[in-house]
N, C-alpha and C positions, 0 to 999 in steps of 0.2 A: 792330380799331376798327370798330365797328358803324356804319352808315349809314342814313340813310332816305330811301325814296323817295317824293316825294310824288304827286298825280295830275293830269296837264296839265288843262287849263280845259274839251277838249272829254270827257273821262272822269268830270268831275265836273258837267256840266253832265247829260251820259248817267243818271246817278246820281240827280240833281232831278228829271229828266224822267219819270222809268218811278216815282216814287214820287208825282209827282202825278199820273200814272195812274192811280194805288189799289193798285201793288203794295205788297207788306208790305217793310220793311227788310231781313227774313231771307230774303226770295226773291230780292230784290236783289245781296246779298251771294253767296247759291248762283252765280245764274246768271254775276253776272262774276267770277266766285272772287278777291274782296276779303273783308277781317276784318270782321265785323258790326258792330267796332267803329268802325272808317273811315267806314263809310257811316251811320252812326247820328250821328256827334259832324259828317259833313259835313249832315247835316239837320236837326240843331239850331241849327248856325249859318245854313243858309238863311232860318230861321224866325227867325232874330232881326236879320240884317243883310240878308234879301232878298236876297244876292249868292252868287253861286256860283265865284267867283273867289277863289282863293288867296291873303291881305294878306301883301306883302311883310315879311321879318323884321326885327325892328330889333336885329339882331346884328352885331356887326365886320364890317367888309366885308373880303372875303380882300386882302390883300397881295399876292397873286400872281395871274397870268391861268392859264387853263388851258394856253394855251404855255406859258405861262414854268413849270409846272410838270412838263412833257413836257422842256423842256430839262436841268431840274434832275436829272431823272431818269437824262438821257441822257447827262447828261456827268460823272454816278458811274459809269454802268456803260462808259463808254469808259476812264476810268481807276480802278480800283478801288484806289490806293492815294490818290486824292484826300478830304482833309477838307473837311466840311459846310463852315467856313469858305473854304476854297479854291473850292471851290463857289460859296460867294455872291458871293465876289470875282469870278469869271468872270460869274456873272450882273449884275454891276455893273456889267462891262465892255464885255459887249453890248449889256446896254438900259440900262442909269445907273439902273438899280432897286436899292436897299439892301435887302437884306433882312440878318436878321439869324443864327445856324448855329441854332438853336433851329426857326425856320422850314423852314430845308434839312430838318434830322432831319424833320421831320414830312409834309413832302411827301415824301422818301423813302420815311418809312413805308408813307404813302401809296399809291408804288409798287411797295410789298411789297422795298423794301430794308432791312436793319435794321443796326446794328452789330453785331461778329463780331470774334472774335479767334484763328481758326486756327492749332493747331499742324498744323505739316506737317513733320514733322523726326520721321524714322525713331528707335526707342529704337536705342542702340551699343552692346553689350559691349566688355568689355576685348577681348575677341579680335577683334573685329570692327574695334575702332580699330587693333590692331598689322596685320590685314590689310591695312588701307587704307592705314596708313605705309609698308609693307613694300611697295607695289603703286609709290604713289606716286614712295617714290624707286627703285624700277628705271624706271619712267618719266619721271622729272628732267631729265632731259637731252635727251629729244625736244623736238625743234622747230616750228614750224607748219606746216613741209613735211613731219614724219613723220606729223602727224595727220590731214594731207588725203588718206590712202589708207583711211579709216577708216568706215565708215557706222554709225551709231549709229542703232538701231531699239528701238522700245518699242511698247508700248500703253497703251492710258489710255481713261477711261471718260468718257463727258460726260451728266450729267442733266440733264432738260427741265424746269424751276422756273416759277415766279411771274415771278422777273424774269431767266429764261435763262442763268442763273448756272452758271457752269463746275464743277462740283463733282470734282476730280480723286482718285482713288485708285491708291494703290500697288499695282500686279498681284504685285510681286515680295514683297515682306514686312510686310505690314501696310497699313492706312488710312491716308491723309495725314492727314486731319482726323478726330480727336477727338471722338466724339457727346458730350462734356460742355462743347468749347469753344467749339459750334456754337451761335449764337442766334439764325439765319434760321431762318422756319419757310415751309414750301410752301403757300401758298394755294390749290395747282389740283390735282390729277391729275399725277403724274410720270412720265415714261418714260427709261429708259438704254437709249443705245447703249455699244459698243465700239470700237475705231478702233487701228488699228495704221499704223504708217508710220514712213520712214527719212531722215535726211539726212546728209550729205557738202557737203565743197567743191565750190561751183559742180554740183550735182546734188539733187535728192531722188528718192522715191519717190513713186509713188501713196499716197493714204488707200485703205486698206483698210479697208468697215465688215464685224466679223465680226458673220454674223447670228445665230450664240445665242451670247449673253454668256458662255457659260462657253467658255474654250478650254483644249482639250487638247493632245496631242501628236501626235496625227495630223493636228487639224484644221490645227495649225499648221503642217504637213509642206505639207498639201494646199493652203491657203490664202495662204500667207505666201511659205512658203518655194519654194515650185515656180511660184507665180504672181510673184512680184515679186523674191525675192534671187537669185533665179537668170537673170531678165533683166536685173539691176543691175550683175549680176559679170560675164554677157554684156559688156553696154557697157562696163565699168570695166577686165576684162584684167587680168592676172594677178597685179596689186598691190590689189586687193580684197580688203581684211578686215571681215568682219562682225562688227558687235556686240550682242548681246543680253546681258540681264541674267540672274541665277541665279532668274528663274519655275521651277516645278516643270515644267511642259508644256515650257519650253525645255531642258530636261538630260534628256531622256529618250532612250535608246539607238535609239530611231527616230529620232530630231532628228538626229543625232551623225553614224548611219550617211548620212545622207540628204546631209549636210553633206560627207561624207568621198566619197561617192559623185561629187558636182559638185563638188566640187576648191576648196570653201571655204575658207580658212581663218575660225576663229571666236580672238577675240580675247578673252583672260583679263580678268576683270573681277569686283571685289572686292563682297563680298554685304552689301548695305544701304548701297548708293551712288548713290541715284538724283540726291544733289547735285551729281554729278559727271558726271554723264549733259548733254549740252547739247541734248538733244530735250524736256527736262520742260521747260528754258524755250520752246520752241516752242509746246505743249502750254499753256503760261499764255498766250501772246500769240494762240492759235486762240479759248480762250476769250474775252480781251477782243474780239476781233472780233467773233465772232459775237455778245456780249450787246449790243455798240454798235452793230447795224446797224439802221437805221431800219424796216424792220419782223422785229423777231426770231422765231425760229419758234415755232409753236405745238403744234407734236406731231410723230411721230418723223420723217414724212417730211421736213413742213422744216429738220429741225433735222439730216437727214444731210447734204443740200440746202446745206444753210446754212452747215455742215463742209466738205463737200466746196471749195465757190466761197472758201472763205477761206482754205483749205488753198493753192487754186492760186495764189491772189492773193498768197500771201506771198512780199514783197520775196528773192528769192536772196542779195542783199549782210546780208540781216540772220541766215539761214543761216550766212554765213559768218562773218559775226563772232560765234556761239556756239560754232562748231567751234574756231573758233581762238582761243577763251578757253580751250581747254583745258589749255596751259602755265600760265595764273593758276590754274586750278582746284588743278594740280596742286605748285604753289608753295604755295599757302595753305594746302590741305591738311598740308602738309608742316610747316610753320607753327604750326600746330594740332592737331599731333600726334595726326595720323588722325582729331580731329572732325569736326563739322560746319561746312562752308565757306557763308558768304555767297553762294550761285549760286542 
């Protein structure tokens, strides 16, 4: 949506001045690099109303303040599964302003929010759903005390948008989101990071950001594995089990050895499961943080900055009650005959 800007009273007054001088129109325009035509139709009208001030519009007057259109903003992207309606209801509730969802949508837009309807749901093979069933009920019967020797590690990508929007991609087998189902478009300049981290009962890791996007299997060795799983297993003692997913960098016979070397064990885990994974929901809830903080970041530093500080700030009790949804994950699963589960 196109905008225009017009010119304050002492820019147009600048404009009058230098042409009753005797400059020309077209030197005018040069020197303060304005359209020829701005300053020509503003000296037409000096010449017929004498006035070099602006006549206010006689168009609708907006509905909303510029607050209130910073909140409306700000309280999509704290919850992003909130509708335009819901929206205007919270805005009713704070100022006793009605507005109506036609208006949300548009000041959204506004803030370079759009509608969108992401798939995020890996394709399944037939084989791929018997592996899942097959996994699942040998793990049936675990309790919440077997799953709390378990650290669940991934990585995940975070892009720098228009309106700071978490854009999450699968490292291990495909993209979450669908470029056909995608209808946000970037207004700005974008930059990705990558980001690796672990958590467990009552513990996490550090965010790790790795600094070139693409990782391998050494870097992982160097980066991951010798800087953070191996002081994790340090502190946790000899009921440490890691888990990573089936990435290609992660099953690489340098991983393995490096792993077998410091007295890992690594934890079997079924390929195209990231539903199952209880770090992706951590990974959604860094996102809403960072887009809902009151000044979100604008390029890669703040926005590692910005990762980092909401990383640490995440509640531990809410840690724990994703590790230990892992007995529902794996009931439902079961349920649904190795599809895809509601997580």
């Amino acid at each position: 949506m196109s905008s225009r800007h017009h010119k304050d009273d002492f820019m147009r007054s600048r404009i009058i001045g230098k042409i009753e001088e005797g400059q020309k129109i077209t030197d005018v325009a040069r020197e303060l690099d304005i359209a020829h035509s701005v300053v020509s139709r503003l000296w037409n009208s000096f010449k017929t109303t004498g006035m070099c001030s602006r006549r206010h519009g006689g168009g609708r007057v907006r509905s909303t303040t510029p607050a209130e259109d910073r909140y409306i903003v700000l309280s999509a992207k704290r919850n992003r599964r909130t509708t335009a309606q819901q929206v205007a209801n919270q805005l009713l509730s704070a100022s006793g302003k009605q507005i109506s969802r036609k208006t949300v949508a548009r000041r959204l837009r506004g803030g370079g929010l759009y509608a969108r309807r992401p798939v995020v749901r890996v394709p399944l093979a037939r084989q791929h759903r018997t592996v899942r069933l097959q996994w699942c009920r040998e793990h049936h019967n675990w309790t919440e005390q077997d799953w709390t020797c378990l650290v669940f590690s991934d990585e995940s990508r975070f892009n720098l948008s228009s309106d700071c929007r978490r854009q999450l991609i699968w490292l291990k087998s495909g993209t979450a989101y669908r470029p056909e189902n995608i209808q946000e478009k970037d207004r700005y300049p974008t930059c990705s990071i990558v980001v690796w981290a672990g958590i467990m009962i009552n513990g996490r890791t550090r965010l790790h950001v790795v600094a070139n996007l693409t990782m391998t299997g050494q870097r992982y060795i160097d980066e991951v594995l010798l800087l953070h799983v191996c002081l994790s297993r340090g502190a946790v003692g000899d009921k440490f089990v890691f888990v990573d997913d089936n990435a290609t960098c992660h099953r690489t016979l340098a991983v393995q050895d490096c792993l077998d070397s410091e007295g890992i064990q690594r934890f079997v885990w079924p390929a195209r499961s990231p539903d199952l994974n209880p770090i992706e929901n951590m990974w959604e809830a860094l996102g809403r943080q960072v887009a809902g903080r009151n000044y979100p970041p604008t390029n890669k530093n703040t926005l590692i900055r910005a990762l980092t500080e909401e990383w640490d700030k995440m509640p531990q009790q809410l840690l724990d009650n994703v590790v230990q949804s892992m007995v529902r994950r794996v009931e439902c699963c079961i349920t649904l005959h190795g599809g895809h589960i509601p997580y």
